[in-house]
N, C-alpha and C positions, 0 to 999 in steps of 0.2 A: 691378412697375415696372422692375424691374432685365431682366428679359425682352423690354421693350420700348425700353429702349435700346441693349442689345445690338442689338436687330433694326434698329432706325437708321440704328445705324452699321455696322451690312453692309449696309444697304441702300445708304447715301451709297459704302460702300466700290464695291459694284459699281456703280456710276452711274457714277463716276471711273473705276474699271476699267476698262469700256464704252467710256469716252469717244474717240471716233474720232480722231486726228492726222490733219493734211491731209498726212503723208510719204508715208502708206497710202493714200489717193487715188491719190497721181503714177503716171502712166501714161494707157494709151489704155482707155476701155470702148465696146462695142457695142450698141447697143439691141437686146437678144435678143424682149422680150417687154412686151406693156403693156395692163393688163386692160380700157381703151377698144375694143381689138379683140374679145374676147369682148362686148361691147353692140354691134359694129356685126354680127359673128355672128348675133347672138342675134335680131337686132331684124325686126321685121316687113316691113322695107323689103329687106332682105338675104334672107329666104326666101323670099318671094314674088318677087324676081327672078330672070331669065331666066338660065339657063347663062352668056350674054357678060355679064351684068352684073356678076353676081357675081364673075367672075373679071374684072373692071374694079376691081373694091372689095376684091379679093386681092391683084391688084398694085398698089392704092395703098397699102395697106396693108403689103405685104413692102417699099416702096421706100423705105416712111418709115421700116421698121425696119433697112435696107442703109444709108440717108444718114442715123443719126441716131448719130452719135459723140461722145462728153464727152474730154477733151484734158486732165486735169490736168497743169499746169507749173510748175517752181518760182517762186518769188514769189506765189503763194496764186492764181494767171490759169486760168484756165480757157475754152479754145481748143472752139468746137464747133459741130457742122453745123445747122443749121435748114432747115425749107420756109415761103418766103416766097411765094405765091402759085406752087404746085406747081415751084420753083426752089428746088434746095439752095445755102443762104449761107453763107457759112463769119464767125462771131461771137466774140467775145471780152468776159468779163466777171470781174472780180475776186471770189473766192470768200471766203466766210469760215464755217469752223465752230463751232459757238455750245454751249453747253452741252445737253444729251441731242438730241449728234449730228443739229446741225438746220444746215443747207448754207443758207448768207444768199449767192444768187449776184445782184451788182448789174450790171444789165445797162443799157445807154441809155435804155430804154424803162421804166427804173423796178428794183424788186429784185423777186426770186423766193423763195421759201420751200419747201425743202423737208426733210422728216425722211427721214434714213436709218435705215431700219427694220433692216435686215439688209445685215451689210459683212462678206466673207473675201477670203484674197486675189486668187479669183476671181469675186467675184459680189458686187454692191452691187445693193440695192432702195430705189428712192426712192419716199416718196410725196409728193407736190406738196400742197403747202397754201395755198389758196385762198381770200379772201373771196367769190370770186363762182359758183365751182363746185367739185365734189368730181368730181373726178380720179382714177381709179385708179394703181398702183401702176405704175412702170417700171422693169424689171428688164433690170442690164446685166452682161454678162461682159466680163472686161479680156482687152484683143486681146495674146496671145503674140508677143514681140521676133524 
């Protein structure tokens, strides 16, 4: 018994521990990588097309990962590019961090939900959490001053 409270409360301790600050955010990140592109890779429609197509669905794909930047700023805002009908928008939504490092970003069009699985001071991975679909992971590096 005494085994298992010990264990608790390191457990609780590194949960706390863990727990991300929005200071550690502030800064620019880049959308390096996001495992939807390995399914558009993979997928039947992408192999079986012709040399131009596929590098049609390469460069949509590298454009969305050049125009996809997160903006942390003080006051908990978060400044960031989107494609809105193959047009990058520049957005803004207030962020809030929740307990086991879950990113509540409320945007016009409703809030977003996503877990940060893995945060250093160069590299943050989100995964997007979804009632409607499951999402792979988006991996970004913070852009150098």
């Amino acid at each position: 018994m005494h085994l298992s409270l010990v264990t608790s409360v390191l457990l609780t301790f590194a949960v706390f521990w863990n727990q991300i600050e929005y200071q550690q955010l502030i800064g620019s990140w880049q959308l390096t990588h996001f495992e939807g592109m390995e399914k558009i890779v993979n997928s039947s429609q992408y192999q079986n097309a012709s040399a131009a197509e596929k590098a049609g669905m390469d460069a949509r794909i590298n454009y969305r990962l050049e125009n996809t930047v997160y903006q942390f700023e003080e006051g908990d805002l978060l400044k960031f590019t989107d494609l809105e009908n193959q047009t990058v928008v520049q957005k803004e939504a207030k962020i809030e961090i929740k307990e086991g490092n879950m990113l509540l970003i409320h945007e016009e069009r409703g809030d977003r939900l996503a877990k940060i699985v893995e945060f250093s001071d160069d590299k943050m991975v989100l995964q997007p959490i979804s009632k409607n679909s499951v999402s792979g992971k988006l991996i970004f590096e913070r852009i150098k001053k």
